[in-house]
Each structure stands twice: as C-alpha cells, then as structure tokens.
Backbone atoms as SQL, in Angstrom:
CREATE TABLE atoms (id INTEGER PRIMARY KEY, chain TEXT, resi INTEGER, resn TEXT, atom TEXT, x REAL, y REAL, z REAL);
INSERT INTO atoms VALUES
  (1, 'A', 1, 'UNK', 'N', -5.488, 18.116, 1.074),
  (2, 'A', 1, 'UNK', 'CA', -5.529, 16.878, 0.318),
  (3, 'A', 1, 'UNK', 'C', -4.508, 15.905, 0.891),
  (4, 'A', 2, 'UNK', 'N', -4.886, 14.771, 1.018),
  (5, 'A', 2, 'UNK', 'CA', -4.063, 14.074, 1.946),
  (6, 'A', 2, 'UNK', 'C', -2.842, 13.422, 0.811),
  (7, 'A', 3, 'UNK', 'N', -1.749, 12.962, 1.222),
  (8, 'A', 3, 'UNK', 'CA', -0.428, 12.393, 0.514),
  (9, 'A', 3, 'UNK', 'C', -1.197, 11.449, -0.081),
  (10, 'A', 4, 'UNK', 'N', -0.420, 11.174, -1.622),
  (11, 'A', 4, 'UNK', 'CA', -0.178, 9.744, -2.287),
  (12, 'A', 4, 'UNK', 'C', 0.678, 8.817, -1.798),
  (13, 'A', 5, 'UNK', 'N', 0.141, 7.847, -0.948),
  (14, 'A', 5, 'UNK', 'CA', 1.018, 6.705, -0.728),
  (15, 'A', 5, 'UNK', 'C', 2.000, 5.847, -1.554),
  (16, 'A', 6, 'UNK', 'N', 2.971, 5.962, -1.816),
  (17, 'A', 6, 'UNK', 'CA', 3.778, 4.683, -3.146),
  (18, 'A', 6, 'UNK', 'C', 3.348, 3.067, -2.856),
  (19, 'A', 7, 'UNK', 'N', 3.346, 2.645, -3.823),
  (20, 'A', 7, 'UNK', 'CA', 3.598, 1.485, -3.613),
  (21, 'A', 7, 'UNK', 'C', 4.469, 0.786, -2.794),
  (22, 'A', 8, 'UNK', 'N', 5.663, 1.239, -3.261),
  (23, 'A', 8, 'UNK', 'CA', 7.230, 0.932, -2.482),
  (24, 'A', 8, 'UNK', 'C', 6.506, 0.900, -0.989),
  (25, 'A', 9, 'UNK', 'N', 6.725, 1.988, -0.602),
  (26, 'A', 9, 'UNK', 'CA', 6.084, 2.208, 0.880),
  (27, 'A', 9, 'UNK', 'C', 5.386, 1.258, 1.904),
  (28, 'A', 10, 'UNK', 'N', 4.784, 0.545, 0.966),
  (29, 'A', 10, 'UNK', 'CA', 3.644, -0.323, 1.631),
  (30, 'A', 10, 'UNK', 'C', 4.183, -1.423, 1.232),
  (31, 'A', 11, 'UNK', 'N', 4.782, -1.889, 0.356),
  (32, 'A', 11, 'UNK', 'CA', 5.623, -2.983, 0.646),
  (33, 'A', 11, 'UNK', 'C', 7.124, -3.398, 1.684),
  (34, 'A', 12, 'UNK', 'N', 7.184, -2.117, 1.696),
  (35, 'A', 12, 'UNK', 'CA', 8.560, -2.406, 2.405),
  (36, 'A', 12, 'UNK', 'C', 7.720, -2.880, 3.966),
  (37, 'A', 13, 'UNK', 'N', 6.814, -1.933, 4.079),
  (38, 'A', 13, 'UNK', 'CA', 5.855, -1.820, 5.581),
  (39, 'A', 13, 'UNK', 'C', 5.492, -3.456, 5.871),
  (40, 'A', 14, 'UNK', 'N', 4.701, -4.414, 4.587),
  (41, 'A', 14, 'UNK', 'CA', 4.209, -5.553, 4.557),
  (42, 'A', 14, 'UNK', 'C', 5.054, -6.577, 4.827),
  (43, 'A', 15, 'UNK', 'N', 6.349, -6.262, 4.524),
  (44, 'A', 15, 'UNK', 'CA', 7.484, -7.326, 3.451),
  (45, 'A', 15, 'UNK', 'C', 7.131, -8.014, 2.484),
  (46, 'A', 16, 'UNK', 'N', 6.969, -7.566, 1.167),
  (47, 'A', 16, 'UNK', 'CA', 6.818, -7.949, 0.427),
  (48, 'A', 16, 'UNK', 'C', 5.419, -7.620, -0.275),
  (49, 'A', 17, 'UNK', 'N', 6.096, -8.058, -1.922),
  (50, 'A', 17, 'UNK', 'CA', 5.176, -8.006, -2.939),
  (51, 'A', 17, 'UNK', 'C', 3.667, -8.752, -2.739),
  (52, 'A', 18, 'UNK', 'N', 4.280, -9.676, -2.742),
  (53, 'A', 18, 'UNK', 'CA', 3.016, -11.134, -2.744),
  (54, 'A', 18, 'UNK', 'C', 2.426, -11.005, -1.814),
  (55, 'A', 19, 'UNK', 'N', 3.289, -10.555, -0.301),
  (56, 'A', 19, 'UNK', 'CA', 2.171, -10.258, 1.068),
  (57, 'A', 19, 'UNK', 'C', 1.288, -8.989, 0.940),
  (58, 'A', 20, 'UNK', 'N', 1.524, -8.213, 0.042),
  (59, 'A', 20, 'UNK', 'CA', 0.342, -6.758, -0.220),
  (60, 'A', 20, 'UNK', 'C', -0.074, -7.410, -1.332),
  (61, 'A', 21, 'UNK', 'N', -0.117, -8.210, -2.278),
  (62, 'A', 21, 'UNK', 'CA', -1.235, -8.404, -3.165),
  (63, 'A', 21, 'UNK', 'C', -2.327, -8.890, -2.635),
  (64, 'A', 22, 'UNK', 'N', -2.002, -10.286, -1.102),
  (65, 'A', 22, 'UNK', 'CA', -2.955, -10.765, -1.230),
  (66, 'A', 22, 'UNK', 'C', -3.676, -10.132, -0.277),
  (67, 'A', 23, 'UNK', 'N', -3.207, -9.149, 0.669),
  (68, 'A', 23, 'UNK', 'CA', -3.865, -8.219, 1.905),
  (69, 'A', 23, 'UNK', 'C', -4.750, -7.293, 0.796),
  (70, 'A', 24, 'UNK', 'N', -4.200, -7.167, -0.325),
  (71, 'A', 24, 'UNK', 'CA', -5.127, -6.271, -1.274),
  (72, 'A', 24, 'UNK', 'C', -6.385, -6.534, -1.457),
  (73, 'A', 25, 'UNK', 'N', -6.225, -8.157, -2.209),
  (74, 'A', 25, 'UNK', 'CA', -7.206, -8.609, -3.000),
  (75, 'A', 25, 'UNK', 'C', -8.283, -9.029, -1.886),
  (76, 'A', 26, 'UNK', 'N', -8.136, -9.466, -0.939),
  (77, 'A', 26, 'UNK', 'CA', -8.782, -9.581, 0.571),
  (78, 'A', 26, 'UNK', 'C', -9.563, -8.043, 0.659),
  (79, 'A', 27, 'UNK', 'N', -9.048, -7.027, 0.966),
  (80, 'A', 27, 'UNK', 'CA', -9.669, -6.089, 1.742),
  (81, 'A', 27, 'UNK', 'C', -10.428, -5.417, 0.776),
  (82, 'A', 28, 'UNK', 'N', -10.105, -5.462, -0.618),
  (83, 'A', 28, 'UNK', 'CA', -10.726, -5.104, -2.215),
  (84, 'A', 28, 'UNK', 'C', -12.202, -5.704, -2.060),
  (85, 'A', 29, 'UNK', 'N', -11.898, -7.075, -1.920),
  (86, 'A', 29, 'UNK', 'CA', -13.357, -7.937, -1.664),
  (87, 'A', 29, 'UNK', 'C', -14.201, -7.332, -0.974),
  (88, 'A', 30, 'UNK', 'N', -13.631, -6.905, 0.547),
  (89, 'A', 30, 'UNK', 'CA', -14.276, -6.863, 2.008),
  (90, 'A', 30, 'UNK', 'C', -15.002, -5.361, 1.338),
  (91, 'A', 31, 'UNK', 'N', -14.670, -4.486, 0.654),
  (92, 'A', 31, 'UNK', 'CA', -14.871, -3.095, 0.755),
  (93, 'A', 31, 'UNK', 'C', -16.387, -2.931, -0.565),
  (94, 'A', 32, 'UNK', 'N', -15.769, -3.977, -2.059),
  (95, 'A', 32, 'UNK', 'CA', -16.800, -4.346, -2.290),
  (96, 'A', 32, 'UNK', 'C', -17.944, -4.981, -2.332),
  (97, 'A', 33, 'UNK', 'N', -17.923, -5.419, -1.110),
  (98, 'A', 33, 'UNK', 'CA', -19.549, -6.380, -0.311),
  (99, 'A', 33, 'UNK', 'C', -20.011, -5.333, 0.647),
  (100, 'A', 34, 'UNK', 'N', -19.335, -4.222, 0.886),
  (101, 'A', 34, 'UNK', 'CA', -19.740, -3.008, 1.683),
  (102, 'A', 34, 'UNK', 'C', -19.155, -2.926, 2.908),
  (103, 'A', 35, 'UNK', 'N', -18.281, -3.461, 3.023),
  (104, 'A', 35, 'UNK', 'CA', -17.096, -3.114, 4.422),
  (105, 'A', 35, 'UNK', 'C', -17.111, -1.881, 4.421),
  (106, 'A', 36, 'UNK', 'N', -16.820, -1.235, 5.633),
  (107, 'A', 36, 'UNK', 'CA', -16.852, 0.275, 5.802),
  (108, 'A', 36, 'UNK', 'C', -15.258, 0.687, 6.080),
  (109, 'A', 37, 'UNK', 'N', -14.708, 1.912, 5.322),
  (110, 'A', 37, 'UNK', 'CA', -13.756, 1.946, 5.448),
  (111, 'A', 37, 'UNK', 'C', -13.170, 2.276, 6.791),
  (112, 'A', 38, 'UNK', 'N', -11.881, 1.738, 6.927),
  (113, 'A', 38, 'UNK', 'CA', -11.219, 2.098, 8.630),
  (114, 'A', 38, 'UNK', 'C', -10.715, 3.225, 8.854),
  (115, 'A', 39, 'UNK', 'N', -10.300, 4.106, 7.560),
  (116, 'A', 39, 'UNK', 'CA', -9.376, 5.794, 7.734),
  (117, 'A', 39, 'UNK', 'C', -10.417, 6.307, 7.203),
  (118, 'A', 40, 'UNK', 'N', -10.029, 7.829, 7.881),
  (119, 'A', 40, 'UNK', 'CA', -10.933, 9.158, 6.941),
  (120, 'A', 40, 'UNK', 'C', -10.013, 9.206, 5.935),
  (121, 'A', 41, 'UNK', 'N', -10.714, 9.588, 4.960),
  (122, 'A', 41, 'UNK', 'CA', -9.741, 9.621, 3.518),
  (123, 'A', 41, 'UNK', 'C', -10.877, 10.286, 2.316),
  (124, 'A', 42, 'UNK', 'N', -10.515, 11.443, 1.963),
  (125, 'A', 42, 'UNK', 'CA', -10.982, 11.786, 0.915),
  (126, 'A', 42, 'UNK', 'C', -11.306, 10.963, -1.253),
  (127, 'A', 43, 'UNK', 'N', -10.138, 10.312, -0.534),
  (128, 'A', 43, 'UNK', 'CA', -9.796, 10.195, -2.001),
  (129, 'A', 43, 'UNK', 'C', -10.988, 8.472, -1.866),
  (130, 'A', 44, 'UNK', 'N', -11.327, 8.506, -3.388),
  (131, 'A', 44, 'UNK', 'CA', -12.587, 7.381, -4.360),
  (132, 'A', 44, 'UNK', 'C', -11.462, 6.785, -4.572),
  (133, 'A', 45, 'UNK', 'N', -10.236, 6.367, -4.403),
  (134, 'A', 45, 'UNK', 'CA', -9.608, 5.298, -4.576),
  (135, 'A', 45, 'UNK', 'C', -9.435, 4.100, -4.112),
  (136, 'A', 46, 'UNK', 'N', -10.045, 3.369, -4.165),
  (137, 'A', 46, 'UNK', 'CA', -9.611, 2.072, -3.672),
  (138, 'A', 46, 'UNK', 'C', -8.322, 1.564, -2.890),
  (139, 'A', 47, 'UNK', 'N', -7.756, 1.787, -3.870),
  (140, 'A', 47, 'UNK', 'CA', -6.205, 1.106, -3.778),
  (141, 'A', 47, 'UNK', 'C', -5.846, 2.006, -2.487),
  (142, 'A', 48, 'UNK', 'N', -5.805, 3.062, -3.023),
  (143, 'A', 48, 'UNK', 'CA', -5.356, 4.124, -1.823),
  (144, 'A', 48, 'UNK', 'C', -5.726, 4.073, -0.581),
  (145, 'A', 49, 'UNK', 'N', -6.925, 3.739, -0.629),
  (146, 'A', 49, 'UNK', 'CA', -7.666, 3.710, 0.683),
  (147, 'A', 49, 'UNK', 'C', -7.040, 2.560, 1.341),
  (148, 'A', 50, 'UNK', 'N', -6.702, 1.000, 0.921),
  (149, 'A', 50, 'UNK', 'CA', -6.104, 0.311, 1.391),
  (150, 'A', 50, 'UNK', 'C', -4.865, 0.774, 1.794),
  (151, 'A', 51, 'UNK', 'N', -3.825, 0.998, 1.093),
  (152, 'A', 51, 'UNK', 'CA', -2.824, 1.424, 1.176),
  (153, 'A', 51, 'UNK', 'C', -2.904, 2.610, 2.472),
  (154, 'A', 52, 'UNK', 'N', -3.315, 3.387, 2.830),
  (155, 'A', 52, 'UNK', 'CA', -3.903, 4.211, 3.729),
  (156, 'A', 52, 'UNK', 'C', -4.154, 2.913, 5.340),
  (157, 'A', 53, 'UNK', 'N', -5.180, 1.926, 4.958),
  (158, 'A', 53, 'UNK', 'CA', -5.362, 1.480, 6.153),
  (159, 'A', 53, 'UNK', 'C', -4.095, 0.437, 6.450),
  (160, 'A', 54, 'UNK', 'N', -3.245, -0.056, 5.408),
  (161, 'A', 54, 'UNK', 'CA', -2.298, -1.030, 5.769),
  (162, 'A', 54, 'UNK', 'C', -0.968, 0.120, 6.489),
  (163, 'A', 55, 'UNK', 'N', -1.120, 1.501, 6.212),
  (164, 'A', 55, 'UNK', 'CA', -0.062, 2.620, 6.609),
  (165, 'A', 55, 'UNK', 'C', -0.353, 2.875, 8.132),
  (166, 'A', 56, 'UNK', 'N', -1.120, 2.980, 8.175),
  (167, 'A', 56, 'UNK', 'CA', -1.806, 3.289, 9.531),
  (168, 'A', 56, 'UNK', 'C', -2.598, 1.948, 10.739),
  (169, 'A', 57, 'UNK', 'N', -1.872, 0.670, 10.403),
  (170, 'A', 57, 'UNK', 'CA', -1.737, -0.786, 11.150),
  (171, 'A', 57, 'UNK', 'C', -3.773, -0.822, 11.371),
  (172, 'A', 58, 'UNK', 'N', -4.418, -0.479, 10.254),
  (173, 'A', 58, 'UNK', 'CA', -5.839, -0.978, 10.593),
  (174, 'A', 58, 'UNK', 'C', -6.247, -2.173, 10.411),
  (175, 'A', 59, 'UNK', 'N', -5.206, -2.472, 9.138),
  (176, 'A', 59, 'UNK', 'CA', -5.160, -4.414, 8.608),
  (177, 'A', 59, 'UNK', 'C', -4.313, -5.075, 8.612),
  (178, 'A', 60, 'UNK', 'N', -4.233, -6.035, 8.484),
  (179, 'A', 60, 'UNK', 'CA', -2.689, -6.932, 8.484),
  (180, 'A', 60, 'UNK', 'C', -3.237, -8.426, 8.080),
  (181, 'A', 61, 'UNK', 'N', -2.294, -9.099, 7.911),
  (182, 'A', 61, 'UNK', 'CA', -2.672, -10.295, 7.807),
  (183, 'A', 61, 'UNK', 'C', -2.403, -11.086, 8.990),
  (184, 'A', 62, 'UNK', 'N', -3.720, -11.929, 8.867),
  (185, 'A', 62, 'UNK', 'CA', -3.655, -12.988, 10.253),
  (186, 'A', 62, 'UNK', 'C', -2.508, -13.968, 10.142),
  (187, 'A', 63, 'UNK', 'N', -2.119, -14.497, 10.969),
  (188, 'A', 63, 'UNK', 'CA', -0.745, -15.727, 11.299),
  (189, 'A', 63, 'UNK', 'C', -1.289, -16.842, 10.520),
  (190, 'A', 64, 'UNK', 'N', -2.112, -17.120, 10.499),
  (191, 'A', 64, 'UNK', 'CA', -2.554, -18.226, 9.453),
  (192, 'A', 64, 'UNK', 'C', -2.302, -17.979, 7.691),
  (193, 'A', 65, 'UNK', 'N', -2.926, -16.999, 7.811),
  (194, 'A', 65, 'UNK', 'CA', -2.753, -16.096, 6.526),
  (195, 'A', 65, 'UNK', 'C', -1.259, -16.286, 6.051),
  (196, 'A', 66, 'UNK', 'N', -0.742, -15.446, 7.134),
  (197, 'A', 66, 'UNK', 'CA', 0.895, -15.360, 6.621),
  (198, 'A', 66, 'UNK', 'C', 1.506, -16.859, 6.496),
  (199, 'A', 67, 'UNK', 'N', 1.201, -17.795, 7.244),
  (200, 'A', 67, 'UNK', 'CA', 1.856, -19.277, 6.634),
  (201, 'A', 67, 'UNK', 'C', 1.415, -19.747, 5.248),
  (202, 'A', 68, 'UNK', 'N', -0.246, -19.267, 4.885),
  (203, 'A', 68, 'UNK', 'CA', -0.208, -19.734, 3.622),
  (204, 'A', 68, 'UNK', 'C', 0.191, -19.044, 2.612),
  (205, 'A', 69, 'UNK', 'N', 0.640, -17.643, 2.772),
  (206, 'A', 69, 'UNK', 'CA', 1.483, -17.266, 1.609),
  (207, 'A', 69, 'UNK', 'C', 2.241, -17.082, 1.385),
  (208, 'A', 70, 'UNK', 'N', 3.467, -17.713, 2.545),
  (209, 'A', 70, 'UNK', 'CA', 4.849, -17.711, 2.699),
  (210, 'A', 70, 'UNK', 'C', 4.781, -19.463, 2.064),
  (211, 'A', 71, 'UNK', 'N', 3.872, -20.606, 2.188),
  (212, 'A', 71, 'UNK', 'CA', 3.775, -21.788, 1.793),
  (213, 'A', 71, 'UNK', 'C', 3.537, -21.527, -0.166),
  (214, 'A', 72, 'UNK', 'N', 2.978, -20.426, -0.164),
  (215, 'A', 72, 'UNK', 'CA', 2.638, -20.038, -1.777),
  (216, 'A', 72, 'UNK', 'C', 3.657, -19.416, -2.428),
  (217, 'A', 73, 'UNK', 'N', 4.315, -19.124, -1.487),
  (218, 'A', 73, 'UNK', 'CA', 5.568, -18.242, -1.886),
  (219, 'A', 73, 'UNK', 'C', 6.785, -18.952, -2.028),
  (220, 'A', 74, 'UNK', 'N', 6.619, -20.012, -1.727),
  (221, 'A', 74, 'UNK', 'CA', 8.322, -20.899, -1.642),
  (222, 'A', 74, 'UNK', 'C', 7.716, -22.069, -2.914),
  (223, 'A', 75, 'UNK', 'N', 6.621, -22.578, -2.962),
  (224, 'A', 75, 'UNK', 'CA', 5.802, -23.332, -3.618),
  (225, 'A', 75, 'UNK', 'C', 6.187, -22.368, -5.441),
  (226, 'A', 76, 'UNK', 'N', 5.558, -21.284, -5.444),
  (227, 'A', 76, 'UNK', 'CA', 6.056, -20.457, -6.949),
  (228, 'A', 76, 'UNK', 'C', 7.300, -20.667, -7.052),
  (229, 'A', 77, 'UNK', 'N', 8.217, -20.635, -6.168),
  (230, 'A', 77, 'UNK', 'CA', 10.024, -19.952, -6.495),
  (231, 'A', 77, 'UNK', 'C', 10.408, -21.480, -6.787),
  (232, 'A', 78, 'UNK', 'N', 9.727, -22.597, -6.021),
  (233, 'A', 78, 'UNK', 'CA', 10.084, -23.572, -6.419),
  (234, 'A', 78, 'UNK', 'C', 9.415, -24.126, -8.136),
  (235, 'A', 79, 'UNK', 'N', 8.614, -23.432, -8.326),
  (236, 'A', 79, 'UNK', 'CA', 7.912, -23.795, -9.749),
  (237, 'A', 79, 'UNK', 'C', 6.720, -24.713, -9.489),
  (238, 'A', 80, 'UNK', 'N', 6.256, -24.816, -8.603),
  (239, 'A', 80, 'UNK', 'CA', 4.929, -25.580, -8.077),
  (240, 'A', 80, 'UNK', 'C', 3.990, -24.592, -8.411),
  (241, 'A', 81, 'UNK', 'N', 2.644, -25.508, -8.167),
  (242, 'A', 81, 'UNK', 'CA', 1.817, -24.647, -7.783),
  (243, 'A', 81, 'UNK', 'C', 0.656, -24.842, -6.515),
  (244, 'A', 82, 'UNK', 'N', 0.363, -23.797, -5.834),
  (245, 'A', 82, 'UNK', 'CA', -0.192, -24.371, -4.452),
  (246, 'A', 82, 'UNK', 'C', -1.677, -24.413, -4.678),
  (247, 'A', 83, 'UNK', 'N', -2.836, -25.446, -4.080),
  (248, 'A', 83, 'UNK', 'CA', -4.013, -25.413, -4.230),
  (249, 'A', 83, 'UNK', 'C', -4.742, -25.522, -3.035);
C-alpha cells in the first residue's frame, strides 16, 4: 500500500498554501473531464493522487500561472480583490 502523503509535504514542495490550492483545483478539473492519471497509484483518492503527481514533479505550475497567483496573492494580503 503505497504512503499517505501530508499536506505539509506538498506545500513546503510547492511553496505555499495558495500555490497547491490552485495546482489542485486545476488538475481536480483536468482529472474530472477524464484526464488520465500521471502515477500508478492504488488509492480512489483524488486529492492523493494529485498530491502523488505534484511529489513526483508530473505537474507544476506554468510561469504564467505562477505570476497570476503571486499577483492574487499580494492583491488578498493587501485586502483587494483580483479579477
């Protein structure tokens, strides 16, 4: 049975909270329109399974990506909101 990944883990890996939510909610999408998963992995978990492919460098976020949620990210702390 393969390890439970932590959370912690995969954030420290990402940097940050906000940069694994939105690599989440992205690859969550991709998997329910029928993306095929990138690891062998036993486990019906979702989450895990991401967590699994962000452990093992199958996803990441693109450079574009990362400016707009480092722009979303200074935008919240400042009390804005980005659209």
């Amino acid at each position: 049975m393969a390890r439970l990944i932590r959370e912690e883990e995969v954030i420290e890996k990402v940097g940050g909270r906000f940069i694994l939510s939105s690599m989440v909610q992205k690859r969550l999408r991709e998997l329910m329109s029928g993306a095929q998963r990138l690891v062998e992995s036993d486990s019906r978990d979702a989450l895990q399974i991401i967590y699994q492919e962000i452990m093992e460098d199958k996803i990441a976020l693109g450079a574009g990506e990362e400016a707009q949620e480092e722009a979303g990210v200074r935008a919240a702390l400042r009390g804005g909101s980005r659209m």
